[in-house]
Each structure stands twice: as C-alpha cells, then as structure tokens.
C-alpha positions in Angstrom: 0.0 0.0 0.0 1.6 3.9 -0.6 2.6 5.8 1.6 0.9 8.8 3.0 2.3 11.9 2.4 2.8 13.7 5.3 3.5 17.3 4.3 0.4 17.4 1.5 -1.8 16.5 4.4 -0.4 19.0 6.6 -0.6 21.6 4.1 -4.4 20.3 3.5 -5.0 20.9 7.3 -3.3 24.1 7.3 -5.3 25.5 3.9 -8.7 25.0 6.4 -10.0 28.2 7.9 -12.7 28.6 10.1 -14.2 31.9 10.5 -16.2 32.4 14.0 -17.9 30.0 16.2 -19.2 28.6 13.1 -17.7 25.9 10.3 -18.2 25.9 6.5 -17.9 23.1 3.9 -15.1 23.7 1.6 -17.3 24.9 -1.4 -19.6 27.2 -1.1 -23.6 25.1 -0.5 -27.3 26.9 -0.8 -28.7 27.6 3.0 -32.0 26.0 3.6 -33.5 27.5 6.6 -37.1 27.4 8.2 -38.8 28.6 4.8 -37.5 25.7 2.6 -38.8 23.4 5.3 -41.8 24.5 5.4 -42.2 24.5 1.8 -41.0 21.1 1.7 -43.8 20.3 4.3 -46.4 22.0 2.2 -45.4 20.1 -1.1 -45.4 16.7 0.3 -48.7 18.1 2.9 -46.4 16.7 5.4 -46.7 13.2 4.4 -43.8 10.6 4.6 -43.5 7.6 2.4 -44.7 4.2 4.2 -42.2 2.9 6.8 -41.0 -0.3 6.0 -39.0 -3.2 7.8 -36.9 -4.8 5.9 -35.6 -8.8 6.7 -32.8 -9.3 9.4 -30.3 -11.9 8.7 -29.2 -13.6 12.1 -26.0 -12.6 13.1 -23.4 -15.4 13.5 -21.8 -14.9 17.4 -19.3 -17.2 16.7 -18.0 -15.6 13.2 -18.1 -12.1 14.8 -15.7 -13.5 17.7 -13.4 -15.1 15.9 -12.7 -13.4 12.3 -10.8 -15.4 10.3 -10.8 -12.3 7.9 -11.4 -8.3 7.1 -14.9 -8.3 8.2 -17.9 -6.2 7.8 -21.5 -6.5 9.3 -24.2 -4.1 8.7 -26.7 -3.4 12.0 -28.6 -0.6 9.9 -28.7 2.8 8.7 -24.9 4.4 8.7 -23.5 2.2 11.4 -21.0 -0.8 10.6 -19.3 -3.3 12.7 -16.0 -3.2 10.7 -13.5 -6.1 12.3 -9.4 -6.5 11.1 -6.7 -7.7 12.7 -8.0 -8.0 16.2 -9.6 -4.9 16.1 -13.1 -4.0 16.5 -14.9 -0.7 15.1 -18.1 0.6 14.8 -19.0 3.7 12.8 -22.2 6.2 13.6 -23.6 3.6 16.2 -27.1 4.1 16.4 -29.4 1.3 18.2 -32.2 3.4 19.8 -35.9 3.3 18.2 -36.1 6.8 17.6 -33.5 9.7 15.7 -34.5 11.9 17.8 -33.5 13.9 21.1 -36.4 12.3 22.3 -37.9 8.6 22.2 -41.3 9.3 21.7 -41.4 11.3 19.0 -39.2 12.2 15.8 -38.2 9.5 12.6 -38.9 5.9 14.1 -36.9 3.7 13.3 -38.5 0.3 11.1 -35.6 -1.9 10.4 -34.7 -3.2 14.1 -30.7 -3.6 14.9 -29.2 -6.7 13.7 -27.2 -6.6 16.7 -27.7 -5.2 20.3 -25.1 -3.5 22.1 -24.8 -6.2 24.6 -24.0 -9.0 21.9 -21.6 -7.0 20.6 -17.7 -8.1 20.5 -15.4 -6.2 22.2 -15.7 -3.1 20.9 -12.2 -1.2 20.5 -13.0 2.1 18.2 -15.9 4.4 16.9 -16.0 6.6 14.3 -18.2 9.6 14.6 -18.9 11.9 11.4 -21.3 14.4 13.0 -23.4 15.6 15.5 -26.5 14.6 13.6 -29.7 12.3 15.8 -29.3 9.5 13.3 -25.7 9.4 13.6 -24.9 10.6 17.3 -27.2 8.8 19.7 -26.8 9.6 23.4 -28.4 6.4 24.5 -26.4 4.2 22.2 -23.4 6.5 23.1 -23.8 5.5 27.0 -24.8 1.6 26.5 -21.5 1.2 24.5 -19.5 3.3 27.3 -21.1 1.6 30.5 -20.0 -1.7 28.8 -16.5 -1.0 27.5 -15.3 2.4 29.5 -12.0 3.4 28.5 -11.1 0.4 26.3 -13.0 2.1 23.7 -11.7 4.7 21.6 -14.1 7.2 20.0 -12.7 9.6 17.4 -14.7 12.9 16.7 -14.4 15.5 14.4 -13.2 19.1 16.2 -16.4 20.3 19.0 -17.8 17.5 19.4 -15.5 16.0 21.9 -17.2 18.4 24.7 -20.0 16.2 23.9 -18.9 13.6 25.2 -16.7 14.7 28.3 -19.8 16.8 29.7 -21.0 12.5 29.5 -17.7 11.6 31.2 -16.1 10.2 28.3 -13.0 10.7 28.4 -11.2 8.8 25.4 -12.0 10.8 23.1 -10.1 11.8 19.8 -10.7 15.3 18.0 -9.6 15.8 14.4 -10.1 18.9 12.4 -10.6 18.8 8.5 -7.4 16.3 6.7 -6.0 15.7 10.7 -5.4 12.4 12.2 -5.2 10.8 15.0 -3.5 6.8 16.0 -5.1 4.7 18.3 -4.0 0.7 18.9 -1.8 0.4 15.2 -4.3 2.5 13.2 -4.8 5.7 12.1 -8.0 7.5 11.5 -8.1 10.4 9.6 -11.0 13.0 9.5 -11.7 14.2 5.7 -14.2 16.5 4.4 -17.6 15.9 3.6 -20.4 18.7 2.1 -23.0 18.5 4.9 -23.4 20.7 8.3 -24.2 19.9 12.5 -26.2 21.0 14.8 -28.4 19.3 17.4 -30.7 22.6 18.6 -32.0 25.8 17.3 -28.8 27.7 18.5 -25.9 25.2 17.8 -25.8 25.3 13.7 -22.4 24.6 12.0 -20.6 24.9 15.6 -19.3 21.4 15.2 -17.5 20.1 12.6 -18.9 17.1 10.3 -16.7 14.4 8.2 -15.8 11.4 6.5 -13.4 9.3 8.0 -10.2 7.3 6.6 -9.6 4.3 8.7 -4.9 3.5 7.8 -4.1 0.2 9.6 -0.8 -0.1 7.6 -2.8 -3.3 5.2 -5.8 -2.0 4.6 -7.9 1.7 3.8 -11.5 2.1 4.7 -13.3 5.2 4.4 -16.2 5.8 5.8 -18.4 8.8 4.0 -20.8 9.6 7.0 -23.2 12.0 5.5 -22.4 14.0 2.6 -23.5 15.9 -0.6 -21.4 16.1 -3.3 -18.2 17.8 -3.9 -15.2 18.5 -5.2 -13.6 17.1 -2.1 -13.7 13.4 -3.1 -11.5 13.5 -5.7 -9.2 15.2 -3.2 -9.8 12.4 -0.6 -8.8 10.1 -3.3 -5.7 11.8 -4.4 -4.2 12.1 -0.5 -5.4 8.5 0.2 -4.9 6.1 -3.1 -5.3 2.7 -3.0 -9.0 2.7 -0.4 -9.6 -1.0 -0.1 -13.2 -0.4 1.0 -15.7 2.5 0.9 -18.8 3.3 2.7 -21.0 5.1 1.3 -24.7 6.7 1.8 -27.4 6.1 -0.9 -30.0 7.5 0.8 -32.3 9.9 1.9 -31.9 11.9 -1.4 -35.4 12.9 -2.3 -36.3 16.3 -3.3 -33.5 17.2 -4.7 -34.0 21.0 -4.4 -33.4 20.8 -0.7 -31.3 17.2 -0.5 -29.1 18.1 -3.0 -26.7 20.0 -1.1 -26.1 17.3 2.0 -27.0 14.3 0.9 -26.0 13.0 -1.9 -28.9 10.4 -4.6 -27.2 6.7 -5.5 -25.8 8.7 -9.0 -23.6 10.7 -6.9 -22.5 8.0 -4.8 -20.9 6.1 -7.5 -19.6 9.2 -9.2 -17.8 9.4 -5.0 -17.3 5.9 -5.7 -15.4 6.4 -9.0 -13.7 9.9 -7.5 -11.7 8.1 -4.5 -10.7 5.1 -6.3 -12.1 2.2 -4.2 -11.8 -1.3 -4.9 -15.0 -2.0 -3.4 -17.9 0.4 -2.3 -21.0 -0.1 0.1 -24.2 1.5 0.3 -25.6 2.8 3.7 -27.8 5.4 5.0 -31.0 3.7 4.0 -33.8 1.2 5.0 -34.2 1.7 8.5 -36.0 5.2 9.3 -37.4 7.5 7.1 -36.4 10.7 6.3 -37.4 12.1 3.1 -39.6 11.9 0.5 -37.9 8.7 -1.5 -39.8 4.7 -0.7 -38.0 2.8 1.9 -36.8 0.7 -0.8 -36.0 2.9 -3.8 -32.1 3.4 -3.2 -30.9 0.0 -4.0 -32.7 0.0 -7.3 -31.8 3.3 -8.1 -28.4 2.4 -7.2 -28.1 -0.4 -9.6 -29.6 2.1 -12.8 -26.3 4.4 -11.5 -24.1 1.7 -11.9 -25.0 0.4 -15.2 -25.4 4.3 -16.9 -21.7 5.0 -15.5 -20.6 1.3 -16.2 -19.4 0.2 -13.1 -19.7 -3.0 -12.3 -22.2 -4.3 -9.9 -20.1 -6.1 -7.9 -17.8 -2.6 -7.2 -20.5 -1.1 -5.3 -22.8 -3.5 -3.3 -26.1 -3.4 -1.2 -25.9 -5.7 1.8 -28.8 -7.0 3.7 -29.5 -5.8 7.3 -27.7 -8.3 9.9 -25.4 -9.9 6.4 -21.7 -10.1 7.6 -19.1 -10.1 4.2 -15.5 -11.3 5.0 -12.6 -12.2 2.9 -12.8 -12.4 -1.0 -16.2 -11.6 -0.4 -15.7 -8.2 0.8 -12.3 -7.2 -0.5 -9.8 -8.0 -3.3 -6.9 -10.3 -3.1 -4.5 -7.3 -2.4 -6.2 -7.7 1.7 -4.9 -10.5 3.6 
C-alpha cells in the first residue's frame, strides 16, 4: 500500500480556515432555513413515504468473535461493525428506536438492529462523522461506554468532543478537516464531507462534520458519513490512493432542491465511488427510518440504474442486507490478507 504523504496532508489541514464560532464546507452550498422546510412540508402536505421493515439476517456470534478475515456487518442505517486484525470498530452507532432527542417522537426507526449492544464483540473504536440524531445517539453513546469504559476509543471531528466529556467520556479523539489521530496500530483520519451539525436551534455549523479514513498499515476504509457532493472526493482520493473499501450513503436523497446540497442520490455515490478510487464500495444510509420523501426501498434500485449508466460493475458497489456479515474475497480484493 503507498505511503501517505505527510507534508500534502499538513498543508491540507493548514489550507482549512474557520471563520467564528461557526464551520463551513469547503465549497460554497445553498442555505436552507425554516422557509425551505416549510415548503417542503407543504409540497409533500407533510406526508412521509410508508415505513417499512426490511428482513434481518441472524448474526453469526461465533463468526463475529473469531474473524478469520477483514470483516464487515451491517446493524442498519450508517452504522458498521467493521472487524481486522483483532480490532473492533463501529462507525455512527445508532441502536435506539427513535432519531430523535427524544424517544417518543421524531423518525422511528423500522428496520430493528441486527445486533444489540450487549452481543456485541469487544468493541475497541468508533468513528463519529457528526453531530446529527441519526448518527450521534446519546443512548447508544452511554450503553457502548457503560459496557466497555476506557477500552474504547471514539474519534470525533473538532467540537464535538465536549459532547462527550460533559458524559464523562473521556477517550476521546478530536480531528479537524485532513488531521489524524493513532489509536492501537491504526490511524483514522478526518476528511471532508459537504454537509453541516447542529443538534438545537442555536448550535448550527458549531461542530464540525466528516468522512473518516480508517490507515491500519494493510488496509484503507473510508467511511463517507453524511455528505453531498463535492469537489472534495476527488481530493480524498488523491491524499489516500489505494482505499480498499468505501462506505458510502445512498440515501435519503429525495427532493432534490433541498437534498441536494447534504445528501447525496445513489448517482452521486458512485460518481464518490469512482472519485476516491475504491476497490469495493458499500451502500448505507438507507432502510431503517425515514427521512425524506424517497420509498423505503428505492435506493438499491436506483443504485443499480447508477451503476450500469456509468458502467461500473455491480459487484464494485454492493447493497448488503441488514444483519449480512461479508468477509474475505467476499468483501475485498486479493491485495487484503
């Protein structure tokens, strides 16, 4: 695998400026505020497409203990048990039954977990990409500390680690735009991703938001989080070459007048696919709550028209089933071991 080079990603991190208390992506992105929402309300007369729950494969306890291989299990939406060389990480983890500061109201969630956090393995590191209530869950956040404490690493991109200590976590890693941080033999590396934070009426673009590149010395992930798209990706894939496996959201896309800017339809993920050079490439951020206007079960399909109009293969860029676990040749190339 090459190299990273060191001084292009310091001059990357250097290049970033923040002006204020707030953050901005790296080109410039339309501002949807109250109106747009409103209008998006009145369009669809506040009416959501049918939730749906999808099938959940069993989990295998004993594969997920032992892995013979790289490993990958979906539990739903953008969160990944990613396993490799006795190490253990989960990315966005999200278990609860709502996105949503509270549990009795906001997007429910359809598609249960394929996996609790008490049947999880050892955990050993999280990636977070934002501050977001479908990707930052406080009570999924304090189940997966009160079982594993300080053995677990979570990485964070810059103001969002007060989060978490005002929680009493302390093992926390902050990364600004292009920084990274090594935890246990790997390096994790927060990149940039078109999309913006907040969690109240008063916090907006305070916190930072990100993809993340997961360097174990063998292997590359990357892990999109939640994104529009950009111009960054063909950056990403320029500092970081050789990505053995990408993550990727497909979506939560629908209407495009408002979407368009932070989250990106299943044609733009392949074109992210295609930018960043990844061997292999799978689709997340779908089937388990609903949050915009697309059917439950549109992405896949629309996912496999993308593929075919930019000719890349189907087997690059894969949908997996809730609970499925891919290993080995299954998952990666040969170049993996």
């Amino acid at each position: 695998m090459p190299k990273l080079d060191r001084q292009q990603l310091a001059a990357a991190a250097a290049s970033v400026r923040r002006t204020g208390p707030r953050f901005y992506n790296l080109e410039r992105t339309p501002a949807h505020g109250l109106g747009d929402f409103l209008r998006w309300q009145w369009q669809s007369r506040g009416k959501f497409p049918p939730g749906q729950r999808f099938p959940l494969r069993p989990v295998d306890d004993a594969r997920l203990a032992a892995p013979v291989a790289p490993q990958l299990t979906w539990i739903g939406h953008s969160t990944f048990l990613f396993q490799h060389r006795g190490l253990n990480l989960l990315t966005d983890p999200v278990f609860s039954e709502r996105a949503s500061p509270f549990q009795w109201l906001g997007p429910r969630r359809y598609t249960p977990p394929a996996l609790t956090v008490a049947a999880l393995p050892p955990i050993h590191q999280v990636l977070i990409s934002h501050n977001h209530y479908d990707h930052l869950d406080h009570h999924s956040v304090m189940a997966l500390h009160q079982r594993f404490g300080d053995a677990l690493t979570w990485f964070v991109p810059t103001g969002v680690a007060a989060w978490f200590h005002r929680r009493g976590i302390r093992q926390v890693r902050e990364c600004g735009w292009w920084e990274g941080a090594e935890q246990d033999g790997a390096e994790a590396f927060l990149v940039p991703a078109q999309h913006f934070s907040g969690r109240g009426v008063s916090d907006g673009n305070h916190s930072l938001w990100g993809g993340w590149i997961w360097d174990c010395g063998d292997l590359r992930l990357y892990f999109a989080g939640d994104t529009g798209y950009g111009g960054c990706f063909a950056e990403i894939g320029a500092l970081f070459p050789d990505i053995d496996l990408a993550l990727i959201p497909i979506g939560a896309f629908e209407p495009r007048w408002l979407m368009q800017p932070v989250h990106v339809n299943p044609d733009e993920a392949v074109r992210i696919h295609r930018d960043i050079g990844a061997r292999r490439s799978v689709g997340m951020h779908w089937g388990t709550f609903v949050l915009t206007d697309e059917p439950m079960d549109a992405p896949p399909h629309v996912l496999q028209r993308a593929l075919a109009e930019q000719q890349v293969p189907s087997t690059d860029f894969i949908v997996m089933a809730h609970g499925e676990t891919l290993s080995g040749p299954e998952l990666l190339s040969s170049r993996v071991e």
